[in-house]
C-alpha positions as CSV (number, residue, x, y, z in Angstrom):
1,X,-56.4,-17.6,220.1
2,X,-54.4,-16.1,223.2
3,X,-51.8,-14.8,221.3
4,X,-54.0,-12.4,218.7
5,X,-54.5,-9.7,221.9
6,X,-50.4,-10.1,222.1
7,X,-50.3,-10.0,218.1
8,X,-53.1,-6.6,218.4
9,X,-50.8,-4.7,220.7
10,X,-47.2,-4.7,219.2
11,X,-49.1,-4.1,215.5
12,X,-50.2,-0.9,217.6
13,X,-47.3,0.0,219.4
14,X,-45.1,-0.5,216.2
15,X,-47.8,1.6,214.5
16,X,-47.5,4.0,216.6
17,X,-43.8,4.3,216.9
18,X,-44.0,5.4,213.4
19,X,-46.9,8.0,213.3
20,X,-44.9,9.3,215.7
21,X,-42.1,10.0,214.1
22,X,-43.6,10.9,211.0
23,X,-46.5,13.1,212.7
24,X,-43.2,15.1,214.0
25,X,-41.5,15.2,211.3
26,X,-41.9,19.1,210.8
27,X,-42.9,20.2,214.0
28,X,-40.0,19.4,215.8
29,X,-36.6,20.5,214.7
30,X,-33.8,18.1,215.2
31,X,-30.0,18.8,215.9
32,X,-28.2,18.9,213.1
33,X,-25.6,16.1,214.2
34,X,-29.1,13.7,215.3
35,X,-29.9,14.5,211.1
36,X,-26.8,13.7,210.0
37,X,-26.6,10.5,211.7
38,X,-29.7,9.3,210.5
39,X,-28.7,9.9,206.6
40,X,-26.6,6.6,207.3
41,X,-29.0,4.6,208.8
42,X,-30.5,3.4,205.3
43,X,-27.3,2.4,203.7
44,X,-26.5,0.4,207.1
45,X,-29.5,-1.4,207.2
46,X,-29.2,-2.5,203.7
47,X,-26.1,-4.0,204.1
48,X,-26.9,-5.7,207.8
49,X,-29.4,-7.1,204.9
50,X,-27.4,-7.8,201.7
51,X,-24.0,-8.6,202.7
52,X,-24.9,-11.5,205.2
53,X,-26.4,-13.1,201.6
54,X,-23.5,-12.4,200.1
55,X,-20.3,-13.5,202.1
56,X,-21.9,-16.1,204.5
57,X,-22.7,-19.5,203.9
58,X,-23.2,-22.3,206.0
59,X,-22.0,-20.4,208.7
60,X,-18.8,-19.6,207.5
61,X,-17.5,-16.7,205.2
62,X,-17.7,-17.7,201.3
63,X,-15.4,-15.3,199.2
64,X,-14.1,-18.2,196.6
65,X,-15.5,-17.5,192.8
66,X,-17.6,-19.9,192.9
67,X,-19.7,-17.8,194.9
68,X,-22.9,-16.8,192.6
69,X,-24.1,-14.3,195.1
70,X,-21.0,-12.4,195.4
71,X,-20.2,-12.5,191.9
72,X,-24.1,-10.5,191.3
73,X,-23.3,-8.6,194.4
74,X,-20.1,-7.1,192.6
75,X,-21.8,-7.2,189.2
76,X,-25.0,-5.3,190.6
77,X,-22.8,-2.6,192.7
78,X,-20.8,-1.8,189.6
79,X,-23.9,-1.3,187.7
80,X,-25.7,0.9,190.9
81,X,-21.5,3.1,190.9
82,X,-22.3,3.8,186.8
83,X,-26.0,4.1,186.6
84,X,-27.2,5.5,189.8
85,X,-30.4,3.5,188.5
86,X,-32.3,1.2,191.5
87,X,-34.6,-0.3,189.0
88,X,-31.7,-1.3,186.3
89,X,-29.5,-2.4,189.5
90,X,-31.7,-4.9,191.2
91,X,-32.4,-5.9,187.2
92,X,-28.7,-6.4,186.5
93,X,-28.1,-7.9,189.9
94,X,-31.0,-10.7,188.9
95,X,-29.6,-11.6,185.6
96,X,-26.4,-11.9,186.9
97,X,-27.4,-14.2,189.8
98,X,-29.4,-16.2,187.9
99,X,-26.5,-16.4,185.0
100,X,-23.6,-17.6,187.8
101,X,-25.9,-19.6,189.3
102,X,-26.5,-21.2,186.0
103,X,-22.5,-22.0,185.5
104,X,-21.8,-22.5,188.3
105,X,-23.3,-25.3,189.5
């Protein structure tokens, strides 16, 4: 039990990292290059998140087509470029992994 007061603090101090920035969201005004910056942050984030999936396995990059990952990555990307749909993207992107991964193994 001596690590719940550790656990209780950074829950807080992460809470409160965000109510910050969200309790100053329209009181303060931010430079305009600071807002530009932070349009890329989501799309960065994402891919720290999607493409390590994608390209890396075992340690080593994977870009052969027998890659079931990639292929729905490239499959699901297509789909996001024509539909601008999340929903129907991550739907496609399913299908398709679970269709390579099907055949391909």
């Amino acid at each position: 039990m001596s690590w719940l007061p550790a656990l209780a603090v950074a829950g807080l101090v992460t809470f409160g990292i965000r109510l910050s920035f969200i309790a100053l969201l329209g009181k303060v005004e931010l430079p305009p290059v600071l807002t530009r910056a932070l349009r890329f942050v989501p799309p960065a984030v994402l891919s720290a998140i999607i493409f390590p999936e994608m390209l890396v396995r075992d340690g080593a990059l994977d870009l052969h087509p027998g890659n079931a990952r990639l292929l729905a990555g490239v499959v699901a990307a297509f789909a996001a470029w024509r539909t601008r749909n999340v929903v129907l993207t991550i739907a496609v992107g399913m299908v398709a992994l679970w269709t390579a991964q099907a055949f391909l193994r």
